[in-house]
C-alpha positions in Angstrom: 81.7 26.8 112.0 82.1 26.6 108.5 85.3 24.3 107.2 85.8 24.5 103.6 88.4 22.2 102.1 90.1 20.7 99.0 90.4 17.3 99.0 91.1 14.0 96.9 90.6 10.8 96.2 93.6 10.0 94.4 96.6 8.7 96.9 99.5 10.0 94.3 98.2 13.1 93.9 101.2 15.9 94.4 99.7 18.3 97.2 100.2 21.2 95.8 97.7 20.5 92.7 96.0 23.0 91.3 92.1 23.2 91.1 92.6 22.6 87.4 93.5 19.5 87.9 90.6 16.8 87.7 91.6 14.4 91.3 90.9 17.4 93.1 87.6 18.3 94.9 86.1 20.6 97.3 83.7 20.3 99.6 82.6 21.3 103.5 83.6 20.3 106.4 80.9 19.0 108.9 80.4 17.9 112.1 81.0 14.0 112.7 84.3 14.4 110.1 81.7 14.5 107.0 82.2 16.1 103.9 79.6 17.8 101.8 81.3 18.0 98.2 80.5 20.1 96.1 77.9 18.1 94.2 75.8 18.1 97.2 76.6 14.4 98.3 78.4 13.4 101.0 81.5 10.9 101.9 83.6 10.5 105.1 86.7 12.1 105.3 88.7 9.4 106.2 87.8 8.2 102.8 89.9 11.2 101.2 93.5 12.6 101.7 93.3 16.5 102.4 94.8 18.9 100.2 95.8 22.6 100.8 92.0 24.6 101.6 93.8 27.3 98.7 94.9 27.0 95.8 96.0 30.8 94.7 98.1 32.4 92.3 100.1 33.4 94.5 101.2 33.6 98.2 102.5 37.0 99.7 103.6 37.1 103.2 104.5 39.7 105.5 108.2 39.9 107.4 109.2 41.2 110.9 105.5 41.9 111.3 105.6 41.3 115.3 108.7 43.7 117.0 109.8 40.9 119.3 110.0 38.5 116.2 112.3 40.9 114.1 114.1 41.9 117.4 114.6 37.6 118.2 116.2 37.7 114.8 118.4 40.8 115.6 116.2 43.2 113.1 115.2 46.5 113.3 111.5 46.8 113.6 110.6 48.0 109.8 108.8 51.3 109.1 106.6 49.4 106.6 105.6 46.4 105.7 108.0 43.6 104.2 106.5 42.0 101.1 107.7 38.5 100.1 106.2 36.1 97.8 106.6 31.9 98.6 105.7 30.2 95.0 102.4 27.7 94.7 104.9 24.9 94.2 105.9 25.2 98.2 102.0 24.8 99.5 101.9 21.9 101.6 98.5 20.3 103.4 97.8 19.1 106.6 98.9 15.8 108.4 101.7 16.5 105.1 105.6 16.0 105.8 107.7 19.1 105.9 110.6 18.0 103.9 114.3 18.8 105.0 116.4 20.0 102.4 120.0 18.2 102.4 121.3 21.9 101.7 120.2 23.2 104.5 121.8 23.3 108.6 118.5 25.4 110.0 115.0 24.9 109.7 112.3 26.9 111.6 108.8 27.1 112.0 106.9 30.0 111.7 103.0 29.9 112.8 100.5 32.6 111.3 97.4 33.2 110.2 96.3 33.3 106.7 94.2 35.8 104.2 91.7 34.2 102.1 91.3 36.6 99.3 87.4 36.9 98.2 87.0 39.1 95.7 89.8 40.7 93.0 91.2 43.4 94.6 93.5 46.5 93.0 94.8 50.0 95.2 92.8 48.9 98.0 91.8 52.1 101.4 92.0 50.8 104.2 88.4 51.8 104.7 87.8 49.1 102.0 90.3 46.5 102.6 88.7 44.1 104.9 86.0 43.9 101.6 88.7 41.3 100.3 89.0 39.4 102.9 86.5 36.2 102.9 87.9 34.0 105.5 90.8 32.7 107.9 93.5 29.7 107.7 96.8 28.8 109.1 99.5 28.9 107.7 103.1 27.7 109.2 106.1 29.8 107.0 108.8 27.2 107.1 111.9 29.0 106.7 115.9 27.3 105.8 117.2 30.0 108.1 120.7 29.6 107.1 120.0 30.1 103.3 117.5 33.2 104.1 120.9 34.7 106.2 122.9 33.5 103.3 121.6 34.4 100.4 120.5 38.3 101.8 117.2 37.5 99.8 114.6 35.3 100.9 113.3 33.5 97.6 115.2 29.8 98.3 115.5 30.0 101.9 111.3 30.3 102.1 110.6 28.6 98.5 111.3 25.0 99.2 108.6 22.3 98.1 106.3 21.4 101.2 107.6 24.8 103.3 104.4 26.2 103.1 101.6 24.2 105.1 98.4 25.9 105.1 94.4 24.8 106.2 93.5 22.3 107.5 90.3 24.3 106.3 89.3 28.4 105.7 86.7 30.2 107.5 84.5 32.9 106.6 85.8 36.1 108.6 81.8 36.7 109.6 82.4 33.6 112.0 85.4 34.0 113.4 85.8 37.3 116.8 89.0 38.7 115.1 90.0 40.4 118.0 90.4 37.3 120.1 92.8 35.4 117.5 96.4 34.2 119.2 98.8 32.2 117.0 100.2 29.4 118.7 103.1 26.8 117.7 103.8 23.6 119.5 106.8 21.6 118.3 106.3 17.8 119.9 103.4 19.2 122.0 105.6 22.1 124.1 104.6 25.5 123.3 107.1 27.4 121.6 105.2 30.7 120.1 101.6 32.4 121.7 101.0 35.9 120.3 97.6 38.1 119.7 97.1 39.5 116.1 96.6 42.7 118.0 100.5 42.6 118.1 100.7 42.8 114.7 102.7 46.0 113.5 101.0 46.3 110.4 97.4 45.2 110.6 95.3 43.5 108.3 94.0 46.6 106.0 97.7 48.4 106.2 98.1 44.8 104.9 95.7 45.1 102.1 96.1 48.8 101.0 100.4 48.5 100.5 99.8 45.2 98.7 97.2 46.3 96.4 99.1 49.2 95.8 101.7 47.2 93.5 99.7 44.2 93.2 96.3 42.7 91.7 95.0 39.8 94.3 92.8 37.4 92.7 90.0 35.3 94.5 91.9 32.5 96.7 95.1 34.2 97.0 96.8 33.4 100.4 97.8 36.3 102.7 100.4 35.4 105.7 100.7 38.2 107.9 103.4 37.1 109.8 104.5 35.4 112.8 104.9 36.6 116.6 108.2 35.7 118.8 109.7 32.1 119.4 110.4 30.9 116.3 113.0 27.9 116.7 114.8 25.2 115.1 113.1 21.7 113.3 115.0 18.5 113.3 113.5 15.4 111.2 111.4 13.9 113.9 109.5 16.3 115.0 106.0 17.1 114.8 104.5 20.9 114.5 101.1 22.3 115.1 100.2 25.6 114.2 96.8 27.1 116.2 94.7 30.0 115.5 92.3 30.4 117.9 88.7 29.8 116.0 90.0 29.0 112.9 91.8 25.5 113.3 95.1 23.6 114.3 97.5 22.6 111.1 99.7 19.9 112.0 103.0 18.7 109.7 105.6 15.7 110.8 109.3 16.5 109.7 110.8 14.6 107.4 114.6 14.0 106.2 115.3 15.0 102.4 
């Protein structure tokens, strides 16, 4: 499987640096935790501190894209697809802390898998949508639940620094048996959300063809596409893995704010 990931070597590096910036690098992922860079050398990953595998423009997710989430929430099931944006600033890496805002009562978890955009991409068929796609992550949607309920928008509630964990790696889509992807979320190892992207109300090119309809995606932009039933609270403490079956486990610690 092909692992590609941003990396550093600089320890006070904020995680959500851009490519622009000249601490971070990418490379590939091999077997024996060895990184190819880009350069063509080779150094062990325990030598460098991951970063996000994207670094997009922008991140648009996808709400109440599973009926049994939006009905766990008390939602109607929507006729079509909820569009929110989370800003760069919120992109968070793996083994990172999730930070708890002292403004918020409720945080929750919310595991899903991720859109690499490939290719720039404008009013999109859906015969022609997976085109844009070049790969897989996983993305966990951390959501103050109280300030989303609050604030009858979602911009602050899902725009927090760190509440947007994502990698630890992409992968190509050619290696990865869509089909047979489940997203599951453990919180302190017990299993708290297992759902098929088959379940998915809107699916991946219904994805692609309403969002390009409004909106230019750029190469690296960072689809999530939702998350299936069992979303639940966080408390500082806690440790939360996100799985997507042949892409990767992202894993985030819980910190106080």
């Amino acid at each position: 499987m092909t692992r590609y990931i941003r990396f550093t070597r600089d320890t006070a590096l904020p995680v959500s640096a851009p490519d622009s910036h000249p601490a971070v690098e990418r490379g590939i992922l091999l077997d024996g935790d060895v990184i190819r860079t880009a350069e063509g050398g080779e150094l062990a990953l325990a030598k460098v501190r991951l970063l996000p595998c994207v670094s997009p423009s922008k991140i648009v997710c996808v709400g109440r894209n599973y009926a049994d989430h939006a009905k766990e929430l008390g939602n109607a099931v929507p006729d079509e697809p909820i569009i929110f944006l989370k800003p760069p600033s919120s992109l968070n890496a793996h083994g990172a802390p999730v930070v708890y805002p002292q403004i918020s009562k409720l945080l929750s978890f919310e595991g899903e898998l991720g859109l690499v955009i490939g290719r720039r991409s404008r009013n999109l068929s859906r015969d022609e949508a997976w085109r844009a796609v070049a790969g897989f992550t996983v993305v966990n949607d951390v959501t103050a639940r109280d300030l989303q309920k609050k604030d009858g928008q979602w911009t602050r509630g899902k725009g927090f620094d760190t509440f947007c964990p994502v990698g630890p790696w992409w992968v190509p889509k050619e290696e990865v048996e869509f089909s047979g992807i489940r997203v599951r979320t453990t919180v302190n190892g017990e299993l708290k959300q297992d759902g098929p992207v088959a379940d998915m109300l809107f699916p991946v090119d219904a994805i692609l063809e309403y969002v390009t309809q409004f909106m230019t995606l750029e190469p690296g932009d960072l689809i999530a596409t939702g998350t299936p039933p069992g979303v639940g609270p966080l408390v500082a403490g806690d440790s939360v893995s996100v799985e997507v079956t042949g892409v990767g486990t992202l894993v985030n610690p819980v910190i106080g704010g």
